[in-house]
C-alpha positions in Angstrom: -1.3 -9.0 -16.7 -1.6 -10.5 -13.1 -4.9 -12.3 -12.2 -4.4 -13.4 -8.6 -6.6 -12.9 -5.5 -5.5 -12.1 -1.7 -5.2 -14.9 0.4 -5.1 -14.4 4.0 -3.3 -17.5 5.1 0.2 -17.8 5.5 2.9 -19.9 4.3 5.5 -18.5 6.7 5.4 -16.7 10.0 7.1 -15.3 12.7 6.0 -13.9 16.5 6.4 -10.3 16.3 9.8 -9.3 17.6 10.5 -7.8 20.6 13.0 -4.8 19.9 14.5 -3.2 22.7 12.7 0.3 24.1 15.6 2.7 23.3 16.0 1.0 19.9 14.9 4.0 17.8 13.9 3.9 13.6 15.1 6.5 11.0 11.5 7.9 11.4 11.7 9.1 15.4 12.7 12.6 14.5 9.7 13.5 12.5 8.1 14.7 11.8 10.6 17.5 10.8 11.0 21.5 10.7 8.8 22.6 7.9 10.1 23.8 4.8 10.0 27.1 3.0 7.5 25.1 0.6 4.7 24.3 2.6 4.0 28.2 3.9 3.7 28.6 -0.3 1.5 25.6 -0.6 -0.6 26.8 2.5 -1.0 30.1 0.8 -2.1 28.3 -2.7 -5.7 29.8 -3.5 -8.4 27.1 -5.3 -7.2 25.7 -8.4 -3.8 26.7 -8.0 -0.5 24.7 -8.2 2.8 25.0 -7.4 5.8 23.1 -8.9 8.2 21.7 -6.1 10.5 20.1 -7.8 12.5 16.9 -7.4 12.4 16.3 -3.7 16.1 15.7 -2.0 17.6 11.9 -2.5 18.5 9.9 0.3 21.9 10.4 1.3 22.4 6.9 0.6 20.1 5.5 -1.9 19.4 8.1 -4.1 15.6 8.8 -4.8 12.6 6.5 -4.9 11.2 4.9 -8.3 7.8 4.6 -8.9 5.0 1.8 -8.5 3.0 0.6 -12.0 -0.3 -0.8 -10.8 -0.4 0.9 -8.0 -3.4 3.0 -7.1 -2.3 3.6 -3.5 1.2 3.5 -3.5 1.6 6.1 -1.0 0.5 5.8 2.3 -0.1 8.8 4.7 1.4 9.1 8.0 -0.1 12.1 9.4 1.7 12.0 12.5 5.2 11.8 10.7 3.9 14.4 7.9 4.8 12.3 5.1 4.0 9.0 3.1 5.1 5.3 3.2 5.8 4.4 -0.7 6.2 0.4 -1.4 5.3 -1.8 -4.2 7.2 -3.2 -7.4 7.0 -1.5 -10.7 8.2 -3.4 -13.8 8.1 -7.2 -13.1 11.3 -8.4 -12.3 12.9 -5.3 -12.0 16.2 -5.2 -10.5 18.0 -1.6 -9.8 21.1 -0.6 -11.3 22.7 -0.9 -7.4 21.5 -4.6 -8.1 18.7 -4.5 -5.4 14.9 -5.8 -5.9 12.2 -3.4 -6.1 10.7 -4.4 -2.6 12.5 -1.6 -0.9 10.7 0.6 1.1 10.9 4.8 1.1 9.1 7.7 2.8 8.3 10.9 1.3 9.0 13.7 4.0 6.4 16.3 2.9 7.5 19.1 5.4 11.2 18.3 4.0 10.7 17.6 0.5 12.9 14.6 0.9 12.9 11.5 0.5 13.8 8.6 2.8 15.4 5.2 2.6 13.7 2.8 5.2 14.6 -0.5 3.7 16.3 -1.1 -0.1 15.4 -3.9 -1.3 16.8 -7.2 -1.3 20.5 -7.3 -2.5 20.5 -9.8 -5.0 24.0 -9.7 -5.9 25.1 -10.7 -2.1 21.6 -12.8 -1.7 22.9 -16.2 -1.9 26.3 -15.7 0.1 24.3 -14.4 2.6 22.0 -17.3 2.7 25.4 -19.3 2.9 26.5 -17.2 5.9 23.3 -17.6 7.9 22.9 -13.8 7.3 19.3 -14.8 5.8 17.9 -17.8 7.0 14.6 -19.6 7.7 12.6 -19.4 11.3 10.9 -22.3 12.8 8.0 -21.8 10.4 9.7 -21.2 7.6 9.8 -16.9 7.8 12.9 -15.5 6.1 14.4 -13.6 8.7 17.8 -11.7 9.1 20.5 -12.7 11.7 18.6 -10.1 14.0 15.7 -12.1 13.9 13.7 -9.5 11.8 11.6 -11.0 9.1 12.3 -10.0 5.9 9.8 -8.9 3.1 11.1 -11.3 0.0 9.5 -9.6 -3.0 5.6 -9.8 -1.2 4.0 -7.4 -3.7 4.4 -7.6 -7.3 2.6 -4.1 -7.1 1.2 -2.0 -4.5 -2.3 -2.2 -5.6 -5.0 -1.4 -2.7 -2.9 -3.8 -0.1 -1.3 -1.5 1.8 -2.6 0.9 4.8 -0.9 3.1 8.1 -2.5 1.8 11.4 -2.4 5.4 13.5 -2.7 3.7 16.8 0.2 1.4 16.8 2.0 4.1 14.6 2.7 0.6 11.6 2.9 0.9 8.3 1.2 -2.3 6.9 0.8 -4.5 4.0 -0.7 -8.0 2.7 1.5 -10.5 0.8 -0.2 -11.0 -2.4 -1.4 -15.2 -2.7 0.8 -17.5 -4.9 0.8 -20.1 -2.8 4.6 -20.2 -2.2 6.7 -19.6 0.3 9.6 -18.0 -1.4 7.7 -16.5 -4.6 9.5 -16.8 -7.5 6.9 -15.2 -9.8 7.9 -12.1 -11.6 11.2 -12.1 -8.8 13.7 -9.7 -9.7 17.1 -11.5 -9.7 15.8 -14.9 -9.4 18.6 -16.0 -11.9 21.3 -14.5 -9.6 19.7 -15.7 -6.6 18.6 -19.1 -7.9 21.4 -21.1 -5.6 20.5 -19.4 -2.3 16.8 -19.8 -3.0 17.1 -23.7 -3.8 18.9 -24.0 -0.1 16.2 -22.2 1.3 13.0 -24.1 -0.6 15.0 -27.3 1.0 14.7 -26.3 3.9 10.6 -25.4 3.3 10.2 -28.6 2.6 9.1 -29.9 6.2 7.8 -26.4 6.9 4.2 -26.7 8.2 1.7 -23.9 5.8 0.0 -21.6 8.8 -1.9 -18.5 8.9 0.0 -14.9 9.0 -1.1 -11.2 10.1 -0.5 -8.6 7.9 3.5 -7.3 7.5 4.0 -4.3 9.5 6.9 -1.7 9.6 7.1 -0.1 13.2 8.2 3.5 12.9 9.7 3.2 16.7 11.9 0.4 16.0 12.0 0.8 12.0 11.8 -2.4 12.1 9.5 -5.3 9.9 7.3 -7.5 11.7 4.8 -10.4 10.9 2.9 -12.6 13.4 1.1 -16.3 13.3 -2.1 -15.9 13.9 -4.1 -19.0 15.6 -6.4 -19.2 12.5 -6.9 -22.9 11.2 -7.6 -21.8 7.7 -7.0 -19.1 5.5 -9.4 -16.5 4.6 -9.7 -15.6 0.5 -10.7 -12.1 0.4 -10.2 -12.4 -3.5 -10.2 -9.9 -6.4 -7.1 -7.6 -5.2 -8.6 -6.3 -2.0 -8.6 -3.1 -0.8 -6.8 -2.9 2.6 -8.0 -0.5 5.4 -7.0 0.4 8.8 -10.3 1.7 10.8 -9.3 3.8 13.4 -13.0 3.3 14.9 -12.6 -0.2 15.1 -8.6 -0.2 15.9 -9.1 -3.7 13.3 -7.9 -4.0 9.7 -10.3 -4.4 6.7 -9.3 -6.6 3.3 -12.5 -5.4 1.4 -12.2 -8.0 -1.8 -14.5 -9.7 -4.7 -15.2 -13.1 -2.2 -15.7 -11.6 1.0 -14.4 -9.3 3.5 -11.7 -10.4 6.1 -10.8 -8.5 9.4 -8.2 -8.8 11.6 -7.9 -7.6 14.9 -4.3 -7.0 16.3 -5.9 -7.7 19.7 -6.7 -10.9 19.6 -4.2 -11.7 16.3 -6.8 -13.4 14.3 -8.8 -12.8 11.3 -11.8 -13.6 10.6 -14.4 -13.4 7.5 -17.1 -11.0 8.0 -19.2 -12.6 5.3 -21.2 -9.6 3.7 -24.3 -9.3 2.9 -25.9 -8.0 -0.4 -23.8 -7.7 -4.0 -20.6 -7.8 -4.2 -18.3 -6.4 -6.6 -17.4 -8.3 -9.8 -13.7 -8.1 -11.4 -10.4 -7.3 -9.9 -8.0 -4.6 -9.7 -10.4 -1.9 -8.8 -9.4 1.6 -7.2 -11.4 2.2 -3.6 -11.3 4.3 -0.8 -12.8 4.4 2.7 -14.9 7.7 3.6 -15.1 8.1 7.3 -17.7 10.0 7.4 -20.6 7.3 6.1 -18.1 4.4 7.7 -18.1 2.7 3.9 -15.4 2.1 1.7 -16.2 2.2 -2.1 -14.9 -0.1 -5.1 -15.0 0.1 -8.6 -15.8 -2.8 -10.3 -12.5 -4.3 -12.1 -11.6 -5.8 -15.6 -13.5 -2.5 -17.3 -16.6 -4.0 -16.1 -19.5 -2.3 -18.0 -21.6 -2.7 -14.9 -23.1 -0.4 -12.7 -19.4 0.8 -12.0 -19.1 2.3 -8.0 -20.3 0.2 -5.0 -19.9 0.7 -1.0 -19.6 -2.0 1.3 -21.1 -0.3 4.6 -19.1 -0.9 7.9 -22.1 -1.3 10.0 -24.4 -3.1 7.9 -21.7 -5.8 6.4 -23.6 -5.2 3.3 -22.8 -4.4 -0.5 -24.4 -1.9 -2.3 -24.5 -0.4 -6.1 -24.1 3.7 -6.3 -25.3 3.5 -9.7 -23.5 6.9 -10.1 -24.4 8.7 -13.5 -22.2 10.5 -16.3 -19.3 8.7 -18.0 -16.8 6.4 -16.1 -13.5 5.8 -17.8 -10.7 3.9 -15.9 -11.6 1.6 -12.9 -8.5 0.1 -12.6 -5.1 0.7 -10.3 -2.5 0.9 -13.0 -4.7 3.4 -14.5 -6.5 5.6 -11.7 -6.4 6.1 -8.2 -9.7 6.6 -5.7 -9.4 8.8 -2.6 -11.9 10.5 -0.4 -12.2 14.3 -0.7 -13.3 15.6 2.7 -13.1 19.2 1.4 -16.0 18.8 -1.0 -17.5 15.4 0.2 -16.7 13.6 -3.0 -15.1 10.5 -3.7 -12.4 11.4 -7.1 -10.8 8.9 -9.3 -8.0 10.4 -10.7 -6.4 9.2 -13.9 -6.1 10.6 -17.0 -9.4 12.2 -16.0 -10.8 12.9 -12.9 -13.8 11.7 -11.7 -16.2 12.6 -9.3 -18.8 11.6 -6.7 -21.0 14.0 -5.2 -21.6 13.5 -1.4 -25.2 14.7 -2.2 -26.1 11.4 -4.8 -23.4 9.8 -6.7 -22.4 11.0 -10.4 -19.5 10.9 -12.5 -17.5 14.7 -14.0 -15.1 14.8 -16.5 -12.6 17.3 -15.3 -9.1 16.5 -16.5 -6.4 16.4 -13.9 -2.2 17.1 -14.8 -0.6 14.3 -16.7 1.0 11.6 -15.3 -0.3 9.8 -11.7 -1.0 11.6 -9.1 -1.0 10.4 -5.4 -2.5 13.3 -2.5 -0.9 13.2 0.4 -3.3 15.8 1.8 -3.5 16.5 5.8 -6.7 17.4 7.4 -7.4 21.0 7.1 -4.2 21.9 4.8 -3.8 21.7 0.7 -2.7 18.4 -0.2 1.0 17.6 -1.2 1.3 15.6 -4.1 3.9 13.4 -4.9 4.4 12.4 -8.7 5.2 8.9 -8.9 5.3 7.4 -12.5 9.3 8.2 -11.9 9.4 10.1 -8.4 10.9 12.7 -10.4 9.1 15.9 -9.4 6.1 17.3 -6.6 3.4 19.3 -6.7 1.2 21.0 -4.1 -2.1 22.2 -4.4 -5.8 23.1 -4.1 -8.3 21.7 -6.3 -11.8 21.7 -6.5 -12.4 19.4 -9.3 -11.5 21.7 -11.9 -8.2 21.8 -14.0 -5.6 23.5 -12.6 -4.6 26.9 -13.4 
C-alpha cells in the first residue's frame, strides 16, 4: 500500500523542446478508417453488449498490460478516436522484453488496435546507455535522451487520477507522483539491473539545484515527451492522490487533492494554489470526475472513509461541498472503482464490482452490478461508449448502458 501525496514541485526540469514542424508522431494519421466494429457498436440498443475481442498488438511490442490502482488509466483523445493508457501495475514489474512498466500505449478505438508510443525504459541496456551519453542529465538535472527529449523514469507507480488529455494543445499529460527524489528508486522495476547507471547519475544530482516542474506532456504532433521549469519559488502540495483535470473552459490544468487545489496555466507556466474554500475531502486514493455541465469535479472520500462519501469542489466558487448522496456506497478507491461522468443520463457512476450511481436530479447511490473485471469507457459524445478491459488488456467491449446489467 502506497500513502504519498502529489507534490507539485520539481526535482528536475527541462524547457520544453523545440521539435522541428515536419517532425511528425506515430499518432498524425488518426484518427483512422473506422472498423467493421464500430457500425455494430453504433447499432447496439440499451443494455446491450458486444464482445470485440482482443484488439490487434503493436507490430512491435505486442499488446498493452494493464494498470492496478488505476482508476483512470485511460485517457480519451477524441480527436484521435482512441485512448492514452499509462501507469505501472505490479510494483517493480519488469516485462519479459526486460522493459519497465512506464511505457506508454494508445488504444485505437476505430481500429481495435493497439499502439506503442513509448516502451518503457530498457533496463537491460540502461546503464550502458548512461555510459554512452545515450541517457544523460540536463542542466537541472532532467534525464533526457541524446535528442534532448526528457525521459519519464518510472514517474507513476500507478496511474491513479494523475493523468488527463489537454484538447487545445492536442498533449497527453501527467503529474510525477512526490518522493522527493530525483531518480525514484521506490518500487523501480529493474533497479538491481540498473543500479550502476543510476549511482553515475545520482552523482551527478548531487549539485543539482531542486526547482519547480509543469506537468509531463506527450505531444501527439511530435510524439514526443516534454516537461518545462516553471518560475515557481516553491512547490505546491495538492496532497491525497489528486485528481488531475484539463478544463477546456479555462485552457488551465486542475490537481483537485486532500490539501488544496493547484492550477497551472500553460500560458504563463506557473502554478499556483487556488486555496479552496469550504470542506475538503478526507483520505486518499479516491475515484473523481469532472462534470462539465455544473463546472465541478466530484471526489470520493479515500481510505473507505465512513464519511459522508461524495463531495464536489465547484470551479467557480473554489469551494468544497458534501453531496451527502443516499443508498449504499461500496468502493471509493482507484484500485477498486473508477468515477466518470455520464452525460447520457446526467449521473455521475462508480464502476467496480458494482456500479454506482448519482442522479443529476439530487445525489443517491444504486446497486446495479456491472461485467466482471475493470472497466474503463472510452465513450465519444453522442456515440455508445467503447470499452477497453484493462485488468490484462486482453479483450474489448462496446456498449450501451443505462445503469442496468447488461443483457
Amino acid at each position: 500500500m502506497i500513502r504519498c501525496g502529489i507534490v507539485i514541485g520539481a526535482f528536475c526540469t527541462i524547457s520544453l523542446t523545440v521539435f522541428a514542424q515536419d517532425t511528425k508522431g506515430p499518432l498524425s494519421e488518426l484518427p483512422s478508417k473506422p472498423g467493421a466494429h464500430i457500425e455494430t457498436v453504433k447499432a447496439l440498443g440499451d443494455n446491450e453488449w458486444l464482445e470485440l475481442g482482443v484488439p490487434a498488438a503493436d507490430p512491435k511490442w505486442g499488446k498493452a498490460r494493464g494498470s492496478s490502482w488505476g482508476a483512470k488509466a485511460l485517457i480519451l483523445a477524441p480527436d484521435k478516436r482512441g485512448a492514452f493508457l499509462f501507469g505501472e501495475g505490479v510494483h517493480a514489474y519488469v516485462k519479459p522484453d526486460g522493459h519497465s512498466m512506464d511505457d506508454l500505449w494508445f488504444y485505437d478505438i476505430n481500429a481495435h488496435a493497439w499502439t506503442c508510443l513509448y516502451p518503457g525504459m530498457n533496463t537491460k541496456t540502461f546503464t550502458q546507455r548512461v555510459k554512452d551519453k545515450q541517457l544523460l542529465l540536463d542542466v537541472n538535472g532532467q534525464l533526457i535522451d541524446d535528442e534532448k527529449q526528457p525521459i519519464p523514469l518510472h514517474t507513476l507507480v500507478h496511474a491513479w487520477g494523475y493523468l488527463t488529455y489537454d484538447s487545445d494543445r492536442k498533449k497527453f499529460a501527467f503529474l510525477g507522483w512526490g518522493t522527493g527524489d530525483q531518480i525514484p528508486r521506490y518500487f523501480l522495476g529493474g533497479e538491481k539491473q540498473m543500479d550502476e547507471g543510476l549511482k553515475l547519475l545520482e552523482e551527478e544530482l548531487k549539485d543539482k539545484k531542486k526547482l519547480v516542474y509543469s506537468p509531463w506532456f506527450y505531444d501527439v504532433a511530435s510524439g514526443k515527451f516534454e516537461r518545462s521549469p516553471t518560475d515557481n519559488s516553491t512547490a505546491i502540495s495538492a496532497g491525497g492522490f489528486p485528481q488531475f483535470h484539463y478544463l477546456p473552459s479555462r485552457k488551465q490544468y486542475f490537481a483537485v487533492g486532500s490539501n488544496t487545489v493547484a492550477i497551472y496555466d500553460p500560458a504563463k507556466n506557473r502554478w499556483s494554489d487556488a486555496k479552496p474554500k469550504g470542506p475538503s475531502p478526507k483520505g486518499y486514493d479516491a475515484c473523481g470526475c469532472y462534470d462539465s455541465k455544473r463546472n465541478r469535479v466530484y471526489r470520493n472520500d479515500g481510505d473507505d472513509s465512513k464519511d459522508e462519501g461524495l463531495m464536489a469542489y465547484d470551479i467557480e466558487s473554489n469551494s468544497w461541498s458534501h453531496l451527502k448522496p443516499t443508498g449504499p456506497d461500496r468502493q471509493r478507491r482507484s484500485y477498486l472503482a473508477t468515477r466518470r461522468p455520464d452525460c447520457r443520463f446526467d449521473r455521475s457512476l462508480n464502476e467496480r464490482p458494482g456500479l454506482r450511481v448519482s442522479q443529476g436530479n439530487g445525489p443517491s447511490w444504486g446497486s446495479h452490478w456491472s461485467p466482471l473485471g475493470c472497466w474503463f469507457p472510452l465513450a465519444v459524445a453522442g456515440e455508445p461508449a467503447a470499452i477497453v478491459r484493462a485488468d490484462d488488456c486482453a479483450g474489448s467491449f462496446g456498449g450501451r448502458s443505462s445503469g442496468l446489467r447488461p443483457a
